[in-house]
C-alpha positions, 0 to 999 in steps of 0.5 A: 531172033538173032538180029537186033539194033542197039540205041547207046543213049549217052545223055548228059546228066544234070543235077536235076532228076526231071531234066534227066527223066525227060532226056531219057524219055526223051532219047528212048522214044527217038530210039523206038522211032529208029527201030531199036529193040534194045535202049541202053541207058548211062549209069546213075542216068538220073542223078550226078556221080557224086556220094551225096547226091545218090542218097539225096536222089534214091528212090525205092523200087515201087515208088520210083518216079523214074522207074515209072517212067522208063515203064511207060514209055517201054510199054508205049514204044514196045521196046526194051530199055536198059535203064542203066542205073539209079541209086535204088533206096531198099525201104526196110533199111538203110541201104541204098545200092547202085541198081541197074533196070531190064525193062522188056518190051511190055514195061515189065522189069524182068532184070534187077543188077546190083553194082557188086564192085564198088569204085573206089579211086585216090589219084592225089591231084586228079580224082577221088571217090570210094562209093562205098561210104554211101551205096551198099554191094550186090552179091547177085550174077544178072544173066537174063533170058529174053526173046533175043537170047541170054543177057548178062549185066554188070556195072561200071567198076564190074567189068574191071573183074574178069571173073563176072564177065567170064561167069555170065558167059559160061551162063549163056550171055552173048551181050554183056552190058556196062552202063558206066561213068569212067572219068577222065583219068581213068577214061582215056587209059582203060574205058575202050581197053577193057571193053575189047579184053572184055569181049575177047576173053569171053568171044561176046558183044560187050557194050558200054553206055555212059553219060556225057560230059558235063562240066558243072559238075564235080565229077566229069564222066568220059562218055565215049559209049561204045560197043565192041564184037566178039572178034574185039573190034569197036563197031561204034563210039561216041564222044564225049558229048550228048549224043544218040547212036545205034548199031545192028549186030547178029548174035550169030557171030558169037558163034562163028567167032567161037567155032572159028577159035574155040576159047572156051572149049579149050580151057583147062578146067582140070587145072583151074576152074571159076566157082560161082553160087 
């Protein structure tokens, strides 16, 4: 299966985890409607961007209100969801980690990523945040197979590093997914960019899902999810507002792009070489 339609949910979170639950549910079942095979959903889609709220709102892995959630609806509509990610709490600890949830078409999590760079800003003036002092880092590449081909994720902060992307392409990953909350700040000048370098030095889809902005709260999330193909241009963006869109692409193209220049095969390992575990 080469061909499938992507459903970029860029909902506006609110500080109140059932409105955002159900605006989840809510754009999942609309994405289902719409013949989408994958629905991706924002970062922290469940919870404001903010350090204490990711404490006051985690929840462990097997007794997530949220995550129950996305499974039912996933089985129910037969699709697959990206559920961005929420601020998994680790029951033996006192942990918590910015997680990201493959769920397949059967309601079945078959990918768990754990944001493994941590954002960390102080722009005196405009905007401030070290997510370290609350959420702990994951040490794990996430490239998973599935009917539609390897996927790779990462999250947010993660696509600043081009060696991840990179390591998930020699891995097989034709989509590289980024649920992400860039800011205004950091938004206007790097989101689009990063997302086109990012699928250009690897010839992959990328793909970026945010939330939409909201002006209650204390961290303004940019929005603009896009997704962009392997030649580096934006198929589709949002703005900066509550909004559904979709896009179909054909994996097929990652390897005419490759064919055509083949980036990879002309590195030169016996130069410089990436080592991963």
């Amino acid at each position: 299966m080469t061909k499938l339609k992507l459903a970029l949910c860029q909902i506006k979170v609110t500080d109140d985890k059932d409105k955002n639950i159900s605006k989840a549910i809510e754009m999942i079942k609309k994405s289902a409607d719409n013949n989408a095979d994958i629905a991706i959903l924002p970062e922290m889609f469940n919870c404001p961007f903010e350090n204490p709220k990711f404490i006051e709102y985690s929840e462990e892995i097997n007794n997530s209100k949220t995550l129950n959630a996305i499974s039912k609806i996933a089985k129910e509509k037969k699709i697959f969801v990206l559920a961005g990610s929420i601020p998994e709490k680790i029951a033996d600890c006192e942990k918590v980690y910015n997680s990201s949830f493959l769920f397949d078409d059967n309601g079945e999590i078959i990918a768990n990523h754990k944001k493994m760079h941590l954002f960390e800003i102080d722009i005196p003036g405009k905007v401030h945040s070290k997510e370290s002092d609350v959420i702990s880092p994951g040490d794990k590449f996430t490239i998973v197979e599935t009917k539609f081909g390897k996927l790779g994720i990462g999250i947010c902060y993660d696509i600043r590093y081009p060696e991840l992307s990179r390591i998930m392409a020699l891995k097989g990953a034709k989509i590289l997914f980024y649920p992400g909350a860039f800011n205004f700040t950091t938004g206007p000048a790097h989101w689009e960019l990063l997302f086109r370098s990012r699928a250009i030095d690897n010839q992959v889809f990328t793909v970026g899902v945010a939330p939409a902005v909201d002006e209650s709260l204390s961290y303004q999330s940019y929005g603009h999810s896009l997704l962009v193909n392997p030649w580096g241009e934006v198929l589709i963006e949002a703005d900066e507002n509550e909004q559904l869109i979709f896009q179909e692409i054909d994996l097929k193209e990652v390897d005419k792009i490759r064919k055509e220049m083949p980036l990879l095969k002309n590195r030169r390992t016996e130069l410089y070489d990436i080592n991963f575990k």
